[in-house]
C-alpha positions as CSV (number, residue, x, y, z in Angstrom):
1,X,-28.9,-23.2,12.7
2,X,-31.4,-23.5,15.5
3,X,-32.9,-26.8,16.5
4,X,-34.0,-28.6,12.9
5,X,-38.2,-28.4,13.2
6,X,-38.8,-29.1,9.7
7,X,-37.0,-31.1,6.5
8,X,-37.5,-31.2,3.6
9,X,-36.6,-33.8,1.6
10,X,-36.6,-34.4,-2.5
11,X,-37.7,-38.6,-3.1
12,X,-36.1,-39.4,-6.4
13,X,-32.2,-40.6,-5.4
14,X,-32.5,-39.2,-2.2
15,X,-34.7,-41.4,-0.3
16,X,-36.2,-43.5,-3.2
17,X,-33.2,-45.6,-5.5
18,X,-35.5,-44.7,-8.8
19,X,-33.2,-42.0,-10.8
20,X,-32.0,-45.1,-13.2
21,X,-35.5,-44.9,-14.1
22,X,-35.9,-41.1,-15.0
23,X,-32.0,-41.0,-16.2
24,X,-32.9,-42.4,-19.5
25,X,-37.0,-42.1,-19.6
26,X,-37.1,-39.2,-21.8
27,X,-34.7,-40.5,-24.3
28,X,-36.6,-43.6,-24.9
29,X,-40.1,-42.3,-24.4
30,X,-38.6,-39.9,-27.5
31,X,-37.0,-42.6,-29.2
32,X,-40.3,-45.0,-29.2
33,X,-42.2,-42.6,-31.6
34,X,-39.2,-42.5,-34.0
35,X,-38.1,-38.9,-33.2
36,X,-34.4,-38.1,-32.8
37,X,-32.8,-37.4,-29.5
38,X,-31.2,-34.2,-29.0
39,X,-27.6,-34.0,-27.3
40,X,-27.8,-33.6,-23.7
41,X,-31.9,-34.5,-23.2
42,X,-31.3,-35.9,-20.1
43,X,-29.9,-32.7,-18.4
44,X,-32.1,-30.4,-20.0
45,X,-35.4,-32.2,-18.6
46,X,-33.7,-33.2,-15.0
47,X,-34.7,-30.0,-13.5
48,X,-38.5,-29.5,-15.2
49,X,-41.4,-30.7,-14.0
50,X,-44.0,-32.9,-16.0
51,X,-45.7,-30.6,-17.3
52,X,-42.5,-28.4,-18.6
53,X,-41.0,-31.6,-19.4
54,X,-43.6,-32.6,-22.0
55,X,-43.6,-28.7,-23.0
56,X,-39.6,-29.2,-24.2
57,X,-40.4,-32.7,-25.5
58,X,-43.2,-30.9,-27.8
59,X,-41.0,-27.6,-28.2
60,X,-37.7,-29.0,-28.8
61,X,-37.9,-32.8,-29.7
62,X,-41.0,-32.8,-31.6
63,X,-43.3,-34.4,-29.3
64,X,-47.0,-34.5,-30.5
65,X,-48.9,-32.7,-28.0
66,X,-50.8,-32.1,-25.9
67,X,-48.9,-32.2,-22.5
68,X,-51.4,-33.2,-20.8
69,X,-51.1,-36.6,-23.2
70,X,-47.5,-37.0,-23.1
71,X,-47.3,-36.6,-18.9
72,X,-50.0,-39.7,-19.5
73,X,-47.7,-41.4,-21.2
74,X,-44.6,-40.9,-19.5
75,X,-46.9,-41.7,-16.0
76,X,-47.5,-45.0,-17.5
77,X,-44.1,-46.0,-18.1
78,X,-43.3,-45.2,-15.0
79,X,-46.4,-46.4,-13.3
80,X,-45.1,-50.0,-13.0
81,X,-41.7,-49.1,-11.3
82,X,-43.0,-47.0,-8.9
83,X,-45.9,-49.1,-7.7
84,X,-43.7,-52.5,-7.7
85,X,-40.2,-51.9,-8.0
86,X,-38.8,-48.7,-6.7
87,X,-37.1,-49.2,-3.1
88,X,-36.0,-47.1,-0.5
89,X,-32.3,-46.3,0.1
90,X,-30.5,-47.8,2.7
91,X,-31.0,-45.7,5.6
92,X,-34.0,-43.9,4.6
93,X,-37.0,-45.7,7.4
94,X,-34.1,-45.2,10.2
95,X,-33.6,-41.5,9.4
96,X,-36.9,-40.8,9.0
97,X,-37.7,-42.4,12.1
98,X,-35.6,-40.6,14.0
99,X,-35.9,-37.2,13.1
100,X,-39.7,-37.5,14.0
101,X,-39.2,-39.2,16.9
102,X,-36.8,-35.9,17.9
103,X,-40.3,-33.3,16.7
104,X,-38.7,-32.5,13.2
105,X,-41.7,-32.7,10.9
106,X,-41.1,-33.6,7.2
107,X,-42.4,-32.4,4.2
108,X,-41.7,-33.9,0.6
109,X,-41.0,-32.4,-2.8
110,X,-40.4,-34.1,-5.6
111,X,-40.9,-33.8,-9.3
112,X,-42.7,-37.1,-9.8
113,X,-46.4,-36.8,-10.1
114,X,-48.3,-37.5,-6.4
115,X,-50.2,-40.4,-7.3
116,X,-46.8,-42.3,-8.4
117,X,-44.8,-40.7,-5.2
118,X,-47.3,-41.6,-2.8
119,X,-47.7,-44.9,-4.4
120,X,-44.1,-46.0,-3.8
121,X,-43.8,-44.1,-0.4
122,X,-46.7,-46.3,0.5
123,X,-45.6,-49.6,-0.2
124,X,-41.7,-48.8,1.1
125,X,-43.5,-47.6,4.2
126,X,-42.4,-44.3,4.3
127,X,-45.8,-42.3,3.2
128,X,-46.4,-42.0,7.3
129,X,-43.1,-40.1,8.2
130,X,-44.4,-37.8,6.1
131,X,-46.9,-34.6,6.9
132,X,-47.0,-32.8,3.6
133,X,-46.5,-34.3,0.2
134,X,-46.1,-31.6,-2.4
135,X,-44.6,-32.0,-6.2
136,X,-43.5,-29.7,-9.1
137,X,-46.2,-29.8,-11.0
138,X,-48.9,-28.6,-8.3
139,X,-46.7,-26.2,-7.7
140,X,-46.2,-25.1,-10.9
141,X,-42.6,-24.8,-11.2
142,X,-39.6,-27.4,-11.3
143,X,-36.7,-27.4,-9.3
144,X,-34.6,-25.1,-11.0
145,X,-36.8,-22.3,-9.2
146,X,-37.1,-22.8,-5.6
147,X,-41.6,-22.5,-5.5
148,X,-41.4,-26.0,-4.1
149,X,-38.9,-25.4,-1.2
150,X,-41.1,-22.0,-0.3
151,X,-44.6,-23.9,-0.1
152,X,-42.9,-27.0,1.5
153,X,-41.3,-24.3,3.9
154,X,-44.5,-22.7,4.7
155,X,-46.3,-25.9,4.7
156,X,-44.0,-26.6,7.8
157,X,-44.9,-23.7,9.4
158,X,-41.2,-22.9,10.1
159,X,-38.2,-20.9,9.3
160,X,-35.5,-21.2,7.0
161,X,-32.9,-21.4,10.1
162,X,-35.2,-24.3,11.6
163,X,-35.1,-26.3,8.5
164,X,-32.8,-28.4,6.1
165,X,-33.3,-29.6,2.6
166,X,-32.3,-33.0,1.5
167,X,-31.1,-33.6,-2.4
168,X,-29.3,-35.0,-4.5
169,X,-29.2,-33.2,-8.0
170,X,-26.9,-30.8,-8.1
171,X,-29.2,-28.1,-10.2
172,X,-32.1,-28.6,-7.0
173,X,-28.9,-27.9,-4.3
174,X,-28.1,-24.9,-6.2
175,X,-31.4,-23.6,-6.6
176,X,-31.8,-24.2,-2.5
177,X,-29.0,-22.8,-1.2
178,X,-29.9,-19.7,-3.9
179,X,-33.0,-19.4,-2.0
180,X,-31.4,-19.2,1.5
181,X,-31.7,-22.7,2.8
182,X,-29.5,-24.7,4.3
183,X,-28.8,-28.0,2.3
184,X,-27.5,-31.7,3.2
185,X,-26.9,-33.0,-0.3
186,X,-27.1,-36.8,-0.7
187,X,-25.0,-39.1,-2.6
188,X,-26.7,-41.0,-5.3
189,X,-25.2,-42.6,-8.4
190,X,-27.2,-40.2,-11.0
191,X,-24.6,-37.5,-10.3
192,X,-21.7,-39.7,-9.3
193,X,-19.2,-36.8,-11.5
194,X,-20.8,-34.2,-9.4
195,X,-19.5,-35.0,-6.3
196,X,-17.0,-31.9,-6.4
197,X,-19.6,-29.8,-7.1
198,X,-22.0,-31.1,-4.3
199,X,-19.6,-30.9,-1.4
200,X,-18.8,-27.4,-2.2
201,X,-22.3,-26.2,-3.1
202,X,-23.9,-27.8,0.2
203,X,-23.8,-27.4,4.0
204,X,-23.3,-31.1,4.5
205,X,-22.9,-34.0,2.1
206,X,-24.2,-37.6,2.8
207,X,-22.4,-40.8,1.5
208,X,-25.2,-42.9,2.9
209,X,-28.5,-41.2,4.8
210,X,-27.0,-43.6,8.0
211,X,-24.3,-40.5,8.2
212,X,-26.4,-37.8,9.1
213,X,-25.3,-36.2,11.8
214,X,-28.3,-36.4,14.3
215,X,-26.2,-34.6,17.5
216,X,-25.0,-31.9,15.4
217,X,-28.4,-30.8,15.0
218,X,-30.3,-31.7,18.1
219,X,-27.9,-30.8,21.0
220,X,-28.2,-31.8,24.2
């Protein structure tokens, strides 16, 4: 790789401690209206945006539509978390921080709705680091295609040898390295029996964001 110019990094149990949150949302957002819950919920919707996330709760689960109400609902329940509780991992400011201070400009991509990304990023003071915010559903794909990573890629105005994607779901690592970029897959305790999978799937994998290797990829 040459010297990193952009990263792009995913905010949900990468840089944000917030996947307990979306781990069992969809389950109890479906359970609250008295619908059953399907085996395995919580994987199917882990790689769809909002918008094809309230598509499969309608499709599949029985949801009464439209999406556009049940992304309302699910942004409410989440609302609270990410405007009060969420915090940054341990590491994140400090990584941040120093990539930019080395000319690496970041871009974010997450599957959370802006208003409730930006909110948190704001109040854990990490909006700033940050040149580009872009999510799933303005792109109008989730993460198991890799339409986010492009537009974050060309929102960077780099290439894919000058950049690195941060993540910690195992389905968004796969879908990156499909796409041809190189990956530094994050630890997070959402995919704690994935660790196997992660280590051999990405081109570096992070216990802690402290580990990063800064020399590796700024060289004197």
């Amino acid at each position: 790789m040459k010297r990193l110019r952009g990263a792009i990094f995913d905010m949900d149990g990468t840089i944000l401690d917030s996947m307990p949150l979306w781990d069992t949302l969809g389950e109890e957002y479906v359970r609250s209206l008295g619908l059953p819950v399907p085996p395995g919920l919580r994987q199917s919707l882990a790689p769809l945006s909002m918008r094809k996330t309230a598509e499969y709760l309608m499709r599949v689960c029985g949801v009464p539509g439209p999406a556009e109400r049940i992304i309302a609902d699910i942004d409410a329940r989440a609302s609270d978390f990410y405007r009060r509780i969420a915090p940054a991992k341990p590491g994140a400011s400090q990584l941040l921080a120093a990539l930019r201070a080395r000319g690496t400009e970041l871009a974010l991509a997450t599957a959370t709705d802006r208003e409730l990304a930006e909110a948190a990023l704001r109040r854990t003071g990490l909006l700033p680091y940050f040149s580009h915010v872009l999510t799933c559903s303005e792109v109008g794909a989730g993460k198991d295609r890799p339409d986010i990573f492009l537009a974050a890629l060309k929102a960077l105005n780099c290439g894919k040898d000058e950049a690195l994607v941060f993540e910690d779901a195992p389905h968004a690592v796969e879908t990156a390295k499909a796409a041809g970029f190189a990956v530094a897959a994050v630890r997070d305790e959402s995919a704690a029996g994935a660790e196997g999978a992660l280590r051999a799937l990405a081109d570096l994998y992070l216990e802690e964001l402290s580990d990063f290797p800064l020399a590796r990829f700024f060289p004197q």
